[in-house]
C-alpha positions in Angstrom: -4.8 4.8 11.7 -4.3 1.3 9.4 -2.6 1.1 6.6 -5.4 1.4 3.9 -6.6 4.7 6.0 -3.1 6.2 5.5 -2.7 5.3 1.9 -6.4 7.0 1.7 -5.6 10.0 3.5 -2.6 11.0 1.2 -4.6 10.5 -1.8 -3.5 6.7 -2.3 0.2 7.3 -2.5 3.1 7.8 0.1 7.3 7.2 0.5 7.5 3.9 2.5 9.3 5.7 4.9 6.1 8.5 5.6 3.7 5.4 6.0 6.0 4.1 8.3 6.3 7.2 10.3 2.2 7.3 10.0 1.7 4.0 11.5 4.7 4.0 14.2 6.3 1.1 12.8 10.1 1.2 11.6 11.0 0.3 8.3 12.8 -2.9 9.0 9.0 -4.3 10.2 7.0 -2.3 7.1 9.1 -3.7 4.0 7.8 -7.0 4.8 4.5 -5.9 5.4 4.2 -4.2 2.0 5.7 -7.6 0.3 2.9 -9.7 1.7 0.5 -7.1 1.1 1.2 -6.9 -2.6 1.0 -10.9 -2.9 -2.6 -10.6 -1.2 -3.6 -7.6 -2.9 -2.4 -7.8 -6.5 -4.0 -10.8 -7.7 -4.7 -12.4 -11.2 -2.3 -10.0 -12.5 -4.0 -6.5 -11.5 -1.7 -4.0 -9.6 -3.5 -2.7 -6.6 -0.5 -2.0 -4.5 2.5 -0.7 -5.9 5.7 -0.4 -4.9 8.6 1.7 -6.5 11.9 1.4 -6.0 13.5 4.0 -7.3 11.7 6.5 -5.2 10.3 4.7 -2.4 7.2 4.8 -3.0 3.7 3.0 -2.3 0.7 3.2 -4.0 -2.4 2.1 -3.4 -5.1 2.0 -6.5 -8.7 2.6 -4.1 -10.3 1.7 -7.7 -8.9 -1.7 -8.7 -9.2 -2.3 -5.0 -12.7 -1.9 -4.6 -13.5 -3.6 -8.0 -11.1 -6.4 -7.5 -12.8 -7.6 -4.3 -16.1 -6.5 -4.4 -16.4 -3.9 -2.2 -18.6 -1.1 -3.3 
């Protein structure tokens, strides 16, 4: 499954290291993802992909998401 299908299936949050393990990719290819992902997604200041450090985790807000780009 993609990566917004994955976030979605685990109620919008997951350890970078279990998404990467759900979409077959390694963790070395992923980080980058997730940083070009969060320039994309977070824009005009709003948060719609997180990512903490301190426990390795991503977390995708489905809300703001569908709000900040229209798509309900």
């Amino acid at each position: 499954t993609g990566f917004f299908v994955a976030l979605d299936l685990h109620g919008g949050k997951m350890t970078v290291a279990a998404l990467a393990r759900h979409l077959g990719q390694s963790l070395l290819r992923l980080r980058p993802f997730l940083a070009v992902m969060q320039r994309i997604l977070n824009v005009d200041g709003f948060s719609v992909l997180l990512r903490e450090e301190a426990s390795d985790t991503v977390e995708l807000n489905r809300e703001l998401l569908e709000r900040q780009f229209d798509l309900v």
